[in-house]
C-alpha positions as CSV (number, residue, x, y, z in Angstrom):
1,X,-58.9,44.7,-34.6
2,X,-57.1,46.6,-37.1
3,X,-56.3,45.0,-41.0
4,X,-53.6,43.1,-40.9
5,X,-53.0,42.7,-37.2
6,X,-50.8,39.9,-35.4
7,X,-52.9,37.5,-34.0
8,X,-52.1,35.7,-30.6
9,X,-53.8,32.3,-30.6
10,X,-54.3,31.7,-27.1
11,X,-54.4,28.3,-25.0
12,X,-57.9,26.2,-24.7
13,X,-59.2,26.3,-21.6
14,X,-62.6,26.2,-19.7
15,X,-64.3,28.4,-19.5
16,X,-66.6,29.9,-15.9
17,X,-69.0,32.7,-15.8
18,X,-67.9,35.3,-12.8
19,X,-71.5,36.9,-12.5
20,X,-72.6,37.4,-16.1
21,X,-68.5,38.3,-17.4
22,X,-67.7,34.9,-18.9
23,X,-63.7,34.5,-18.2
24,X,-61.6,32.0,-20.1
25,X,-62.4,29.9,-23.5
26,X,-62.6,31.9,-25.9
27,X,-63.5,34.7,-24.5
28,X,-62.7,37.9,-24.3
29,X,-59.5,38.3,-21.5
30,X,-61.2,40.5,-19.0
31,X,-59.7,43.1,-16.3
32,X,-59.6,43.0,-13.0
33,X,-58.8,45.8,-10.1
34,X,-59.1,45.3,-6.3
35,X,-60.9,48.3,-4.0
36,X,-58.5,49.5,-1.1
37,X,-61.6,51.1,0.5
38,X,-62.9,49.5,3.9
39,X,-65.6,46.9,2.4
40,X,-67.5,47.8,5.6
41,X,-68.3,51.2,4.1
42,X,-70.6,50.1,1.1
43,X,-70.9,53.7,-0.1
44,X,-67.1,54.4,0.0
45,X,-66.8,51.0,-2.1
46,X,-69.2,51.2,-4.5
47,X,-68.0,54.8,-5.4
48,X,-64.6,53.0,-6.3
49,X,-65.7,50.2,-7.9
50,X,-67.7,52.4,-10.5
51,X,-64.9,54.5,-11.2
52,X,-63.1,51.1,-11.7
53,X,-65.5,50.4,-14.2
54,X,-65.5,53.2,-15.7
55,X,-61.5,52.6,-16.5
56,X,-62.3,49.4,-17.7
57,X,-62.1,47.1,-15.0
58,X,-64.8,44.0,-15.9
59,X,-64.3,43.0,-12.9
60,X,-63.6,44.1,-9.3
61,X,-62.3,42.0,-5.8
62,X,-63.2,43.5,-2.6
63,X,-60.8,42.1,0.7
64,X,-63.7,40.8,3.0
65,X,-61.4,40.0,6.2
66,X,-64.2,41.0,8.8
67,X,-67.7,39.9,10.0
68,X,-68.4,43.9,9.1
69,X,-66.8,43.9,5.2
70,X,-69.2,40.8,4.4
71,X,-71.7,42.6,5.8
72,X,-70.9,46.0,3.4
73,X,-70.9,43.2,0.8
74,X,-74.2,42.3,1.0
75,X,-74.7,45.6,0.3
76,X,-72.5,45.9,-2.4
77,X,-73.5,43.5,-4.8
78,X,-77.2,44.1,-5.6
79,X,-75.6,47.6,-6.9
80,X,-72.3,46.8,-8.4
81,X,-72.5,47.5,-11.8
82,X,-69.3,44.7,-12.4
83,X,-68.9,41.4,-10.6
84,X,-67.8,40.8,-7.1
85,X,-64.6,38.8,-6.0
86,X,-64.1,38.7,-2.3
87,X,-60.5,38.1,-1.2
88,X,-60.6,36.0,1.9
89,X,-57.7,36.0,4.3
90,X,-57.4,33.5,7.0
91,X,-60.6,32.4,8.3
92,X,-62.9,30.7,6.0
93,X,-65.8,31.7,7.5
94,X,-65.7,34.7,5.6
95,X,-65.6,33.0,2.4
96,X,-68.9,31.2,3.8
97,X,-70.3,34.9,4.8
98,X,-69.3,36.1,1.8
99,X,-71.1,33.9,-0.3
100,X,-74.2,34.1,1.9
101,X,-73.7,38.3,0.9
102,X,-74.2,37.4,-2.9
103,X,-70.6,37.5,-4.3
104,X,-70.3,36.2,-7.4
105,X,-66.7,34.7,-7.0
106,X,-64.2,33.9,-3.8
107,X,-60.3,34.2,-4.1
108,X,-58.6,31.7,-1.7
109,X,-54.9,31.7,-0.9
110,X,-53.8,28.1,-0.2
111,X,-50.8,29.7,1.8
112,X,-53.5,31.1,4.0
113,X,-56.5,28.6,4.7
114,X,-54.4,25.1,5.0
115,X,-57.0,23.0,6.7
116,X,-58.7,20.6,4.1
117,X,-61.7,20.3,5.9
118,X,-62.1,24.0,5.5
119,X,-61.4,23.9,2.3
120,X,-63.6,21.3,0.9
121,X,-66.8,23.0,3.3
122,X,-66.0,26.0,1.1
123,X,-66.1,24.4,-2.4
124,X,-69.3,22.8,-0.9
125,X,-70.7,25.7,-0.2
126,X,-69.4,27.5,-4.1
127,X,-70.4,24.5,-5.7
128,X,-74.3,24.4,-4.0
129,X,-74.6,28.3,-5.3
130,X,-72.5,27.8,-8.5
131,X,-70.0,30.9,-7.8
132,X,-66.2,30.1,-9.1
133,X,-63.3,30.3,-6.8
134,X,-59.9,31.6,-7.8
135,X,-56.5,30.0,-6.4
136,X,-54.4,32.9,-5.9
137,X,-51.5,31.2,-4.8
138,X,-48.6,34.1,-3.8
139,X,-44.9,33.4,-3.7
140,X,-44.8,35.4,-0.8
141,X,-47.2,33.2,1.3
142,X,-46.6,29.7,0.0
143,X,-47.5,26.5,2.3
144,X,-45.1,26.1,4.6
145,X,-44.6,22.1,3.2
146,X,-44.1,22.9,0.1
147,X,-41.4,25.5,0.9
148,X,-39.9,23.2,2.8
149,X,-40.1,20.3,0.4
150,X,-38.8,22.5,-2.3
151,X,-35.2,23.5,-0.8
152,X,-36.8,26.1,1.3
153,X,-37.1,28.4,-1.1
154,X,-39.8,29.8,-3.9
155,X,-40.1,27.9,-6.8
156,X,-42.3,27.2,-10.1
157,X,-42.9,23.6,-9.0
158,X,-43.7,24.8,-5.3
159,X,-46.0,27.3,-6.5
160,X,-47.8,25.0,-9.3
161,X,-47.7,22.1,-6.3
162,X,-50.0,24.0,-4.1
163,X,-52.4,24.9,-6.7
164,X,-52.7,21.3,-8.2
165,X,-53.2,20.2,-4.2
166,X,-55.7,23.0,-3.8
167,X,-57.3,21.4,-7.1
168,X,-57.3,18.4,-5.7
169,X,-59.0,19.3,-2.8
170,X,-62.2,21.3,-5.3
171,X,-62.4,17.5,-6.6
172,X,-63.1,15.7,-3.6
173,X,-66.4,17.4,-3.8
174,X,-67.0,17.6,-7.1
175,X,-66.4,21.5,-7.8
176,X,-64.5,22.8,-11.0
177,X,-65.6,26.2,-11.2
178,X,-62.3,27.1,-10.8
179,X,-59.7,30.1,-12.0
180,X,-55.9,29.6,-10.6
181,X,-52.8,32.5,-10.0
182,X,-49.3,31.7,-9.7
183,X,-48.4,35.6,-8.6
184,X,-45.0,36.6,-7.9
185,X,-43.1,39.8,-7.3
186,X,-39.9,38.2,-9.1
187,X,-40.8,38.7,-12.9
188,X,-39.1,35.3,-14.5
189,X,-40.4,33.3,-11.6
190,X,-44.4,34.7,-12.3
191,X,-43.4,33.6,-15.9
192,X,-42.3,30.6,-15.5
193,X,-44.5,29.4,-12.9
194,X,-47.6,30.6,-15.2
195,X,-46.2,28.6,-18.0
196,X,-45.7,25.4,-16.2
197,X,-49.2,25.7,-14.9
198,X,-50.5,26.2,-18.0
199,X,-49.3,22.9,-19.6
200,X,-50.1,21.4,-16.1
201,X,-54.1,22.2,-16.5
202,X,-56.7,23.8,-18.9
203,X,-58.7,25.7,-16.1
204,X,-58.7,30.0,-16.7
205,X,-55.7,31.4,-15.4
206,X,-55.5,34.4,-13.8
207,X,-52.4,37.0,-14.5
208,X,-50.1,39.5,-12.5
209,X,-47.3,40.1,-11.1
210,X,-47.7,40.4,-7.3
211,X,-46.7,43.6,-5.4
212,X,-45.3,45.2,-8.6
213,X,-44.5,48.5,-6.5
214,X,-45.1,52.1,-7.7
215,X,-45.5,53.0,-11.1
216,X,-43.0,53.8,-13.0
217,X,-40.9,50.5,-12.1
218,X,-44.0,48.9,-10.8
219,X,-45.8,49.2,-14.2
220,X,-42.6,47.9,-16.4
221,X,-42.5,44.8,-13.9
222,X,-46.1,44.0,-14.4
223,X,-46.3,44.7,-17.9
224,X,-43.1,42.6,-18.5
225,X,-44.8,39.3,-16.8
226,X,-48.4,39.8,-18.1
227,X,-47.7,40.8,-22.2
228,X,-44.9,37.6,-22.1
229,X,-47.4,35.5,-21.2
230,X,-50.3,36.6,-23.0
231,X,-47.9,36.9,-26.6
232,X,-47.4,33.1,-25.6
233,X,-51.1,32.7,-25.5
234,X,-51.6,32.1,-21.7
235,X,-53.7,33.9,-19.8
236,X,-58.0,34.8,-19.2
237,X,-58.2,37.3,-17.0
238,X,-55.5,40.0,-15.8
239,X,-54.6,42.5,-13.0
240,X,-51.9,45.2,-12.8
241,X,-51.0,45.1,-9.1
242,X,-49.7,48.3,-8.4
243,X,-49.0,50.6,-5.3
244,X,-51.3,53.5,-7.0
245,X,-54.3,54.6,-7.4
246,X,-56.3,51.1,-8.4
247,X,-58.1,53.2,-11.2
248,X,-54.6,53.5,-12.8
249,X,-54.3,49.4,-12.7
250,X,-57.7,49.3,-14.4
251,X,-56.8,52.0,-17.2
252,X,-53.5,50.0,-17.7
253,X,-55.3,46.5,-18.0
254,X,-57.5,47.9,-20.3
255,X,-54.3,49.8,-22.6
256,X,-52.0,46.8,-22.4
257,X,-55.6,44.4,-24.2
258,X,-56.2,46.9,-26.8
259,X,-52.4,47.2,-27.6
260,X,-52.4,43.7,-28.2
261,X,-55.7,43.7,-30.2
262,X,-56.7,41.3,-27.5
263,X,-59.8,43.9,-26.6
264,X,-61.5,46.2,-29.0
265,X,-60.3,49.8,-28.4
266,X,-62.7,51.3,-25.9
267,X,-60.8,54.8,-25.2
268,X,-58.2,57.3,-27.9
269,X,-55.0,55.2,-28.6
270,X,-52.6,58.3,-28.4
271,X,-49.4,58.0,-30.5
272,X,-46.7,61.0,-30.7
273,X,-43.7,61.5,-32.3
274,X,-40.1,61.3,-30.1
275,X,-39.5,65.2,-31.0
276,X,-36.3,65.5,-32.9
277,X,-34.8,69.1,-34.6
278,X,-37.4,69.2,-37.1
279,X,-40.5,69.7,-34.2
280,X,-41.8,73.5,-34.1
281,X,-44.1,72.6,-30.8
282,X,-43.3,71.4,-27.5
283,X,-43.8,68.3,-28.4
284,X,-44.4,66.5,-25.0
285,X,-46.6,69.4,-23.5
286,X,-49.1,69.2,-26.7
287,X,-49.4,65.1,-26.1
288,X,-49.8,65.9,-22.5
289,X,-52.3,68.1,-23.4
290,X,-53.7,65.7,-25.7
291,X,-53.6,62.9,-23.1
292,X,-55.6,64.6,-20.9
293,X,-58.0,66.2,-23.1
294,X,-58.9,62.5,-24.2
295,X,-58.4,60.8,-20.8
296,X,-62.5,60.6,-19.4
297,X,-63.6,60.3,-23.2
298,X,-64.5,56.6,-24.8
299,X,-63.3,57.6,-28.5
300,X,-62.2,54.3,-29.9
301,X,-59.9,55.9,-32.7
302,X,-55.9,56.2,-32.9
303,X,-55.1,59.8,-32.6
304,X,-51.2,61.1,-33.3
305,X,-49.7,64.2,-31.7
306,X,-46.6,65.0,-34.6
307,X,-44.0,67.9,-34.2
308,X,-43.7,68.6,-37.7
309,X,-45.6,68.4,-41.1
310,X,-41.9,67.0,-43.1
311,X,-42.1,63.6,-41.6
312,X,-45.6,63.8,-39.3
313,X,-48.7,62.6,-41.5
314,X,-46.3,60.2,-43.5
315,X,-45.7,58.6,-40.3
316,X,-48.9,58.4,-39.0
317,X,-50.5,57.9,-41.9
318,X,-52.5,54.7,-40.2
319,X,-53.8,57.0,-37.3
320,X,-57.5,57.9,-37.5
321,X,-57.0,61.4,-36.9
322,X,-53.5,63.3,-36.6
323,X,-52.3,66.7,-36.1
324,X,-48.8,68.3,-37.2
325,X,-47.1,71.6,-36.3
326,X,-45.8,74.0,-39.0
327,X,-45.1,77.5,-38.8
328,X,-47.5,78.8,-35.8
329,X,-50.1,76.5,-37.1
330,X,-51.4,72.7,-37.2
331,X,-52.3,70.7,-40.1
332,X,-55.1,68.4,-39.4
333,X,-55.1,65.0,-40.7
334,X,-57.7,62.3,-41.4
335,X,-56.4,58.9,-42.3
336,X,-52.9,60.7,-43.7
337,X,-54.9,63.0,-45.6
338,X,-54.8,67.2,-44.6
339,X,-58.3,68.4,-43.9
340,X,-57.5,71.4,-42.1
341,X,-55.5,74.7,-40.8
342,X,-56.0,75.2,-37.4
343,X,-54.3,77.8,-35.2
344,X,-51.7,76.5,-32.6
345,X,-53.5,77.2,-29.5
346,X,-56.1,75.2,-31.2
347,X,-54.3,72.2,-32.0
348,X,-55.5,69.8,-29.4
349,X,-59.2,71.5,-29.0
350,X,-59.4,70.7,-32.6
351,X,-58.4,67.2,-32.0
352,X,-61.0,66.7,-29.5
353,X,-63.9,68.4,-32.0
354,X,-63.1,66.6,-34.7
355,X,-62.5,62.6,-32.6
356,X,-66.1,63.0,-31.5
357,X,-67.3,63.9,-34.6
358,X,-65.7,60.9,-36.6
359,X,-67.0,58.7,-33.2
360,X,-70.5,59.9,-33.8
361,X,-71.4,60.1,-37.3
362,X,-68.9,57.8,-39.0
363,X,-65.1,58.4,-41.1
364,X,-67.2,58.9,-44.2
365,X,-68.9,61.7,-43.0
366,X,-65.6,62.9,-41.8
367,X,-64.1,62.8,-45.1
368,X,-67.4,64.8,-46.6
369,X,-66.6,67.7,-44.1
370,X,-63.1,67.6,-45.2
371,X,-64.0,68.1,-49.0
372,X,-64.9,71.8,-48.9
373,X,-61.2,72.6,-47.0
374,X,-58.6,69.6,-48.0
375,X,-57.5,71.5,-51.0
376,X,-56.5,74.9,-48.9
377,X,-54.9,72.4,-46.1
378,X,-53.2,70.4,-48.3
379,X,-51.9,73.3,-50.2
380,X,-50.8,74.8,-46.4
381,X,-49.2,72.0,-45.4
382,X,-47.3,71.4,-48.6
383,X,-46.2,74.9,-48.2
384,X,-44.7,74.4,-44.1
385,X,-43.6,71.3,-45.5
386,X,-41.1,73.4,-48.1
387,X,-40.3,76.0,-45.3
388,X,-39.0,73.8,-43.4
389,X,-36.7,71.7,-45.2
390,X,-35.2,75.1,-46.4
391,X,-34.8,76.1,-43.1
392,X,-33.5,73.2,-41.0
393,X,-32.2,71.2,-44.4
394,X,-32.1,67.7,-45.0
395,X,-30.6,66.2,-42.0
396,X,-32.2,68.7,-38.7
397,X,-30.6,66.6,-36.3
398,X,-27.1,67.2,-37.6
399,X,-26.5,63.7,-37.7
400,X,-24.1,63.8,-40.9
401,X,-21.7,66.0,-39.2
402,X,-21.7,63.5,-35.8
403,X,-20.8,61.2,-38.0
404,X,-17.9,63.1,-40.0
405,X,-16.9,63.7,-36.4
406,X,-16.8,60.1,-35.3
407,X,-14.6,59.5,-38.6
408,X,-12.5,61.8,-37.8
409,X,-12.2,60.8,-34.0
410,X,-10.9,57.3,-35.1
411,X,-8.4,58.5,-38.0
């Protein structure tokens, strides 16, 4: 976590071990991603779930809704290089198949399997092997009851209801391995029901906003529910539920932890300037560039894209590693200090050369290559720097005259 750095304290709670990923206590707040393979085809699966893991995911839930997907399960597991959550459906003999298959946790949905006795000879069954289940209550399948006792319609209370009654149920035989989701597609309800479960019980609590849609409105609505709750210090585990590509979910889990210091950085933390009439690139297409130059590479470092050398390095002066344009060329920065003149069409190649070399021998070293050409760069960029404040003047965007304009407008 970086110097300085905003620290969320988060909520006690227990804490369970899914597989060897230990989720809630203190710590660390862990990913999750669902495959939308068939679980019956192992191979298929397994392909997805290591890409998943390779995003970030920590751990991965597979829908077992068939005699044949607990089956593919069983073959899973023993090769998953993450933990395995089965979602179970409506019958709960596949949570019993599933657990006979190895998985190392079960997500009920109390909406779904309403019989107590099922319930309980499930818990039974999770307590004898040790596995956790997760309550994923939904808003979109709550109890029938409760909807009913509620005003017929989806509420906090209803949804916090049925997972205290699903609780209550685990206790009967004595299980408490337990994780619990409130999930909602309505953003302040999610919120609200998570924080009233929160004060309601200490077990892990699982975050996401349920059927969130396609990215780009999909993402906003699941970032909005998950980063409330987790600056308010709730939340253990989280999943971006999106109609996309479930690697996408996974890479977004992983962004929205490190962005909130709440995981170390794993992967480039790409920051770029907005463009504005002092940028002499394409702004945009050099970060795209830069995005996906970086995008399969695990280079924990802060990397800044800038369109100009006036305003660039001063603003990214915290970035690890930074380019700015100036006159056909890019100044490369270390830490806000110029270490090199590349040529433009080098710009982000350089970027790349230079983030792996800082990744594997160190920012010291870094700064030792820098010493026999930070002289001629700084001497480079101080002379764009000049160039271009004679050539586009103080104020590039023209802002001055809008506002002489405005005046004028009113008078």
């Amino acid at each position: 976590m970086d110097a300085g750095a905003v620290v969320f304290p988060r909520k006690p709670t227990r804490r369970i071990m899914v597989g060897d990923v230990p989720v809630g206590g203190d710590s660390p707040i862990t990913v999750q991603s669902m495959t939308i393979t068939k679980t019956a085809d192992s191979e298929a699966t397994l392909q997805q779930i290591y890409a998943l893991a390779a995003a970030g995911a920590d751990i991965v839930r597979c829908t077992c809704n068939e005699p044949e997907a607990a089956e593919g399960l069983a073959r899973i597991v023993p090769r998953s290089p993450v933990p395995i959550v089965a979602d179970i459906h409506h019958n709960y003999r596949r949570a019993l198949e599933a657990l006979e298959a190895g998985v190392h946790c079960l997500r009920l949905n109390p909406g779904n399997i309403r019989k107590p006795e099922h319930i309980k000879a499930v818990a039974q069954e999770a307590k004898d092997r040790g596995v956790p289940i997760r309550i994923g209550v939904n808003g979109g399948s709550l109890d029938e009851s409760l909807y009913r006792q509620y005003g017929n319609q989806v509420t906090p209370e209803a949804m916090v209801a049925s997972a205290l009654q699903e609780i209550a149920y685990f206790e009967e035989v004595d299980f408490d391995l337990i994780k619990i989701s409130v999930k909602a597609s309505n953003v302040p309800l999610m919120i609200e029901a998570y924080r009233q479960l929160s004060e309601a019980t200490d077990h892990p609590l699982h975050l996401g906003v349920t059927e969130a849609g396609p990215p780009p409105a999909g993402i906003v609505k699941a970032t909005a529910g998950i980063a409330t709750l987790l600056a308010e210090g709730i939340g253990d585990t989280i999943r971006y539920s999106l109609t996309s590509d479930p690697v996408d979910e996974a890479r977004l889990g992983r962004v929205l932890l490190e962005s909130y210091g709440l995981r170390e950085r794993k992967n480039v933390d790409l920051i770029a300037c907005p463009s504005c009439g002092r940028a002499e690139i394409d702004v945009y297409k050099v970060a795209q560039e830069a995005q996906d130059a970086f995008a399969d590479r695990q280079i924990p470092l802060q990397v800044a894209v800038m369109g100009c050398v006036v305003n660039g390095p001063g603003e990214a002066r915290d970035a690890d590693l930074g380019i700015a344009a100036g006159n056909k060329r890019g100044h490369l920065f270390v830490k806000g200090t110029n270490v090199a003149v590349v040529p433009e069409d080098e710009m982000v190649s350089t970027l790349v050369e230079w983030a792996e070399f800082i990744t594997r021998e160190g920012m010291e070293a870094a700064m030792e290559r820098a010493k026999a050409t930070r002289d001629v760069a700084r001497k480079a960029a101080d002379e764009d720097r000049r160039r271009n404040l004679d050539d586009r003047g103080d104020d590039a965007n023209a802002t001055e005259q809008l506002v002489e304009l405005l005046r004028k407008q009113r008078a």
